[in-house]
C-alpha atoms as one frame of an Amber mdcrd trajectory, in Angstrom:
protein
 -91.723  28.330  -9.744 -93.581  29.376 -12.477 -92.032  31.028 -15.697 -93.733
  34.222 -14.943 -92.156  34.500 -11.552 -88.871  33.529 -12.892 -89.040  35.841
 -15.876 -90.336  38.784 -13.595 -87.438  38.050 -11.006 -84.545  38.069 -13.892
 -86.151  40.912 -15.628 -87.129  39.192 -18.921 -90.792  38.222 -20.404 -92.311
  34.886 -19.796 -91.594  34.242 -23.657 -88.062  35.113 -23.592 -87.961  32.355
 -20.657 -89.843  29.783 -22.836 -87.791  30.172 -25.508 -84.766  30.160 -23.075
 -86.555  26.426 -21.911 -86.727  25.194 -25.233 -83.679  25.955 -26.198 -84.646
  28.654 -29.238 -82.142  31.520 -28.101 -79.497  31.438 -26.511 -78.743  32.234
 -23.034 -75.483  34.419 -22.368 -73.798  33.394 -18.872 -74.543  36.460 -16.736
 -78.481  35.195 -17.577 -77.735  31.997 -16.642 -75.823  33.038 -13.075 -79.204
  35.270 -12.693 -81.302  32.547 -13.218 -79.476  30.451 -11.103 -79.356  32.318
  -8.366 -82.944  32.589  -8.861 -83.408  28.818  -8.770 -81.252  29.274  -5.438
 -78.570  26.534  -7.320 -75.144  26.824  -8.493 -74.907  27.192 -12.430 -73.126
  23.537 -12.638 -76.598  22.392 -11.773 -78.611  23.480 -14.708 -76.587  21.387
 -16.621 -76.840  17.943 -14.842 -79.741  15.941 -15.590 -81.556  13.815 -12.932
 -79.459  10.624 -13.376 -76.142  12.460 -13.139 -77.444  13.843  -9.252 -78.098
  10.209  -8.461 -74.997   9.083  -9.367 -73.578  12.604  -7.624 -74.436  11.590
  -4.851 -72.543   8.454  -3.856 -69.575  10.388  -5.717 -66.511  10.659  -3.611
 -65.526  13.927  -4.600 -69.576  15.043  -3.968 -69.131  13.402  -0.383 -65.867
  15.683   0.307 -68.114  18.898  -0.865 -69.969  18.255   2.065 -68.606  20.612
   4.971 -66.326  19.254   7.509 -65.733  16.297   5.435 -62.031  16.919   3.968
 -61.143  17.737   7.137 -62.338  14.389   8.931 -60.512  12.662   6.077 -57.296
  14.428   6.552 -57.686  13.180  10.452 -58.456   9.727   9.402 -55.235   9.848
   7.131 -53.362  10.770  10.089 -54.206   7.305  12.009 -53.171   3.715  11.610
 -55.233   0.878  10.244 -56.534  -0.620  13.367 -57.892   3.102  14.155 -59.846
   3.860  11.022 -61.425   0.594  11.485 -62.516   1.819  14.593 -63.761   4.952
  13.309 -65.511   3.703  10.654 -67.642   1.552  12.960 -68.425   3.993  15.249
 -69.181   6.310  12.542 -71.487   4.123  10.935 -73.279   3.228  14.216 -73.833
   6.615  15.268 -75.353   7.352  11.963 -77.548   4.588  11.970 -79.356   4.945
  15.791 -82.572   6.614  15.830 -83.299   9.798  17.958 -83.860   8.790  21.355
 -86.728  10.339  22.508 -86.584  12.706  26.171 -88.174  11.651  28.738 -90.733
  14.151  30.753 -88.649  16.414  33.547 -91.013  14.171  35.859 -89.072  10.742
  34.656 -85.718  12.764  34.918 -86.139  13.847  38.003 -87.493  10.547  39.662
 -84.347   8.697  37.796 -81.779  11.341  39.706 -83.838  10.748  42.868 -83.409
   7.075  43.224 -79.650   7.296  41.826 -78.760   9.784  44.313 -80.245   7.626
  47.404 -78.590   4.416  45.953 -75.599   6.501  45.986 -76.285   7.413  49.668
 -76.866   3.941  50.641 -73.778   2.681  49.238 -71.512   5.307  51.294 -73.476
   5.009  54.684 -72.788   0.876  54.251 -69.162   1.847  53.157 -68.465   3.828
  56.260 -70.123   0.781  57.814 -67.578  -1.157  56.989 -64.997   0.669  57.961
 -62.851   0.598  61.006 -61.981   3.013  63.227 -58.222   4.003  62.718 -56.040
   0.926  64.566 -58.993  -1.429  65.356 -58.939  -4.440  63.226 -62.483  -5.288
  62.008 -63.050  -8.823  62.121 -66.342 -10.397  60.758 -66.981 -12.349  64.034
 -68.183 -11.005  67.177 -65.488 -10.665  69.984 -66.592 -11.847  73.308
């Protein structure tokens, strides 16, 4: 965003904003919330410089800003040792699979096809094996 734009949207000149930048007046904190909600960030952020984000970002206490997060590790709390283990892995492993890509409705439908007639087949050799109620089924023939 240019300083123009950002002076026009605060309701200042372009100068006032330069001088704002290089630190020649001072900027009173309803300015600063306007120009941050400008920026579309929180004020916090206009103070952090780049290498403070990068280290923000492995942060616990950035991690539990994220939402859902202190509620998963309330959960977690709740569990024993042998548990969070096995969160953890599955976690991680469903984090680090790749999107599987859908297959065509042709593929799908071909798939349900032949796993619907295996299904078939199975039951019709099932019955097959059945006997009728009080025979005895015996694998030789009788005579």
């Amino acid at each position: 965003m240019s300083q123009t734009v950002l002076a026009e949207r605060v309701g200042v000149s372009f100068q006032q904003v330069q001088k704002y930048e290089k630190g020649a007046n001072r900027v009173g904190a309803s300015r600063l919330s306007q120009i941050a909600s400008v920026l579309g960030i929180t004020v916090g952020e206009l103070f952090e410089s780049s290498q403070d984000k990068i280290g923000a970002s492995s942060s616990p206490v950035h991690l539990l800003a994220e939402p859902g997060a202190l509620r998963v590790l309330k959960a977690y709390l709740r569990t024993n040792e042998r548990v969070r283990l096995a969160i953890a892995k599955l976690v991680e492993s469903i984090a680090d699979q790749k999107p599987i890509v859908q297959k065509s409705v042709v593929q799908k439908s071909a798939v349900q096809k032949s796993a619907v007639q295996k299904s078939v087949t199975k039951t019709s050799v099932a019955r097959l094996d059945v006997a009728p109620h009080g025979e005895r089924r015996s694998s030789r023939a009788r005579p």
